[in-house]
C-alpha positions in Angstrom: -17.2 -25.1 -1.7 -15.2 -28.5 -1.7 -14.9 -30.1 1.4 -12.2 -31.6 1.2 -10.0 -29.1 0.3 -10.3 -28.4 4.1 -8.2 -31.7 5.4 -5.1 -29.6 4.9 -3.1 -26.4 4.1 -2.3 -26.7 0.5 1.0 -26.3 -0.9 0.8 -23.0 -4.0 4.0 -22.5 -6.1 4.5 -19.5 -8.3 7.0 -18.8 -10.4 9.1 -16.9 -7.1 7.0 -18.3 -4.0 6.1 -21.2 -2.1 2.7 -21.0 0.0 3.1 -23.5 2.5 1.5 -24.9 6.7 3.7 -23.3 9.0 5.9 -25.6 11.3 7.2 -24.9 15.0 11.0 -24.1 13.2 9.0 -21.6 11.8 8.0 -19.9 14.9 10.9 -18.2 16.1 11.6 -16.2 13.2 7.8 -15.4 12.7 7.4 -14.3 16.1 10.4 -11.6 15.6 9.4 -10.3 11.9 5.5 -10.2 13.1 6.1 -7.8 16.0 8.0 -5.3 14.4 6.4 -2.2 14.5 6.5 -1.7 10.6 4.2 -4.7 10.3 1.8 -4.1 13.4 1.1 -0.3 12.0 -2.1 -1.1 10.5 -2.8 -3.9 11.9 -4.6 -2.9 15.0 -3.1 -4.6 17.6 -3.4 -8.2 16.8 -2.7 -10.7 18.5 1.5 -11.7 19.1 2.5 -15.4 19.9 4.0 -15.5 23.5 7.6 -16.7 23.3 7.0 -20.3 24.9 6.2 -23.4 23.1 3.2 -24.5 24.5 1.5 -21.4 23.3 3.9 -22.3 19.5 2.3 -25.8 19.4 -1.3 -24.5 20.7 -0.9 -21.9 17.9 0.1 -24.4 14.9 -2.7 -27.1 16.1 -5.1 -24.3 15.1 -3.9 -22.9 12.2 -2.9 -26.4 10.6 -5.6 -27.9 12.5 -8.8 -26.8 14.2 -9.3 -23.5 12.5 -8.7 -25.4 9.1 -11.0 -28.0 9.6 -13.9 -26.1 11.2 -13.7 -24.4 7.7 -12.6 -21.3 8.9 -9.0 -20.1 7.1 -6.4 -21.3 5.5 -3.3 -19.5 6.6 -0.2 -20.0 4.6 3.4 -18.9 5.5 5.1 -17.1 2.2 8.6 -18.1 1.7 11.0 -17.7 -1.7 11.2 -20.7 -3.4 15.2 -20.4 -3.9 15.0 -20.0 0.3 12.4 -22.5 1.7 13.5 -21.8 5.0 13.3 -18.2 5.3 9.9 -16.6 5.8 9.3 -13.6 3.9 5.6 -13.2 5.0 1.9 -14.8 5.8 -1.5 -14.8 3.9 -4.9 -16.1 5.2 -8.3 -16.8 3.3 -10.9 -17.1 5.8 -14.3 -15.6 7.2 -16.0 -17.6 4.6 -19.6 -16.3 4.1 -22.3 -18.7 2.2 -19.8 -20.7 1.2 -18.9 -18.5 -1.8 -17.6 -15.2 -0.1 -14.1 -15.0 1.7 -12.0 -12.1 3.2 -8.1 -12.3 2.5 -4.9 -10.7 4.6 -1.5 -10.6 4.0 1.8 -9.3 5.9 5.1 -9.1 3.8 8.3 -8.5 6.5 9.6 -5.0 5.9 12.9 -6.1 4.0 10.8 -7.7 1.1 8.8 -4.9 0.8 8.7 -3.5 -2.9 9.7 -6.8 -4.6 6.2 -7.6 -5.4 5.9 -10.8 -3.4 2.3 -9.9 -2.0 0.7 -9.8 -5.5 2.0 -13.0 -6.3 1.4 -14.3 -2.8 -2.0 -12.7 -3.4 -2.8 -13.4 -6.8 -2.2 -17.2 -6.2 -4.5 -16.9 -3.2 -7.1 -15.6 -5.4 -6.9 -18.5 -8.1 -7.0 -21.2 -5.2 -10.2 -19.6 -3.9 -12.1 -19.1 -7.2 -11.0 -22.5 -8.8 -10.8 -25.1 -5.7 -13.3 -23.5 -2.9 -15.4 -22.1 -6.1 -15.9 -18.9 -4.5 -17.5 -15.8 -6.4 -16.0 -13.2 -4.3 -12.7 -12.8 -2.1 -12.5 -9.0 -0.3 -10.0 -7.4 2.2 -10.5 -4.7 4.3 -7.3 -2.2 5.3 -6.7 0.9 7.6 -7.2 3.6 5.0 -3.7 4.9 5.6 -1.9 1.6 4.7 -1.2 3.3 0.9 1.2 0.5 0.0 -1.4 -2.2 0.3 -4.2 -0.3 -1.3 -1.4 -0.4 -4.2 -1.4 -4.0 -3.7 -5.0 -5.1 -3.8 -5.2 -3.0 -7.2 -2.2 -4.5 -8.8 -4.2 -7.6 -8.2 -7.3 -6.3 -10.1 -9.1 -5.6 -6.6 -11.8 -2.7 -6.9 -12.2 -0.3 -4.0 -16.2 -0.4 -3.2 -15.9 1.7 -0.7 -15.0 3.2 3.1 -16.4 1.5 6.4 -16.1 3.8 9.4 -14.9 2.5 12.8 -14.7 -0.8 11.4 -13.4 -3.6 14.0 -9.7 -4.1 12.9 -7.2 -6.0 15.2 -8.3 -5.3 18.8 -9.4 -1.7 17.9 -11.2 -0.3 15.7 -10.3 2.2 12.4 -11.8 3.6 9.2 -10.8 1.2 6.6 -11.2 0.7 2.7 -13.0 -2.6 1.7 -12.2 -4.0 -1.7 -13.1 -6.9 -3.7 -12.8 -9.3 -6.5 -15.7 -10.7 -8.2 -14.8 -14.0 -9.9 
């Protein structure tokens, strides 16, 4: 895994999206689309920013920061590329494991659901990890009711290897699906 691709977020362009480091403008709107209860549904309970901006800047020092540089994740805000200003959703490659394993998540906001953005978010995700960080295999686990992003992960050539009972998810804990892509 290259070290160096860990000095910053990387900027990914598709044909539609821009992958990009979040900044504190970004916050605001984040904070609103991320606590909606269509987005939270499977995500057992995660964590939601507090609406003050110590906790903001606290938040992007880790992300863009700390978190990056311990070689931990990358997390990327997705935004249209006609609309650079307007998130549309988040992705995160992290949990790195031997240097050549690495988990992925993504959250699309309700209103772009359908368009296929989290393929293409995901797909590009996938390429970055396989040709820069050289990894051999990127998985994601999901509550086994989230349908819509089982459709995802297979749309992006992800194979289902399995179920995983009372699996730590969030801050609870749920039966979820773990699928993978071998490089």
């Amino acid at each position: 895994m290259s070290s160096t691709a860990f000095t910053s977020i990387p900027l990914i362009k598709t044909s539609r999206l821009t992958l990009r480091a979040f900044s504190i403008q970004d916050i605001p709107a984040y904070r609103k689309e991320f606590e909606k209860e269509s987005v939270q549904k499977y995500l057992g309970g995660v964590l939601i920013l507090k609406d003050d901006a110590k906790d903001a800047q606290n938040w992007l020092r880790n992300i863009n920061d700390r978190l990056l540089k311990q070689k931990l994740v990358f997390t990327w805000l997705i935004t249209q590329k006609d609309n650079p200003s307007e998130s549309i959703g988040r992705i995160d490659l992290g949990g790195f494991t031997n240097k050549k394993v690495a988990e992925v998540s993504y959250y699309i906001w309700e209103k772009y659901w359908g368009n296929g953005f989290a393929v293409e978010a995901l797909n590009s995700v996938v390429e970055f990890g396989f040709n820069e960080l050289k990894l051999e295999r990127i998985q994601a686990v999901l509550d086994q009711r989230n349908t819509a992003s089982e459709k995802v992960l297979q749309k992006a050539g992800f194979e289902k290897e399995g179920l995983l009972r009372k699996y730590p998810l969030g801050k609870g804990i749920a039966d979820v699906y773990m699928f993978a892509k071998i490089k």
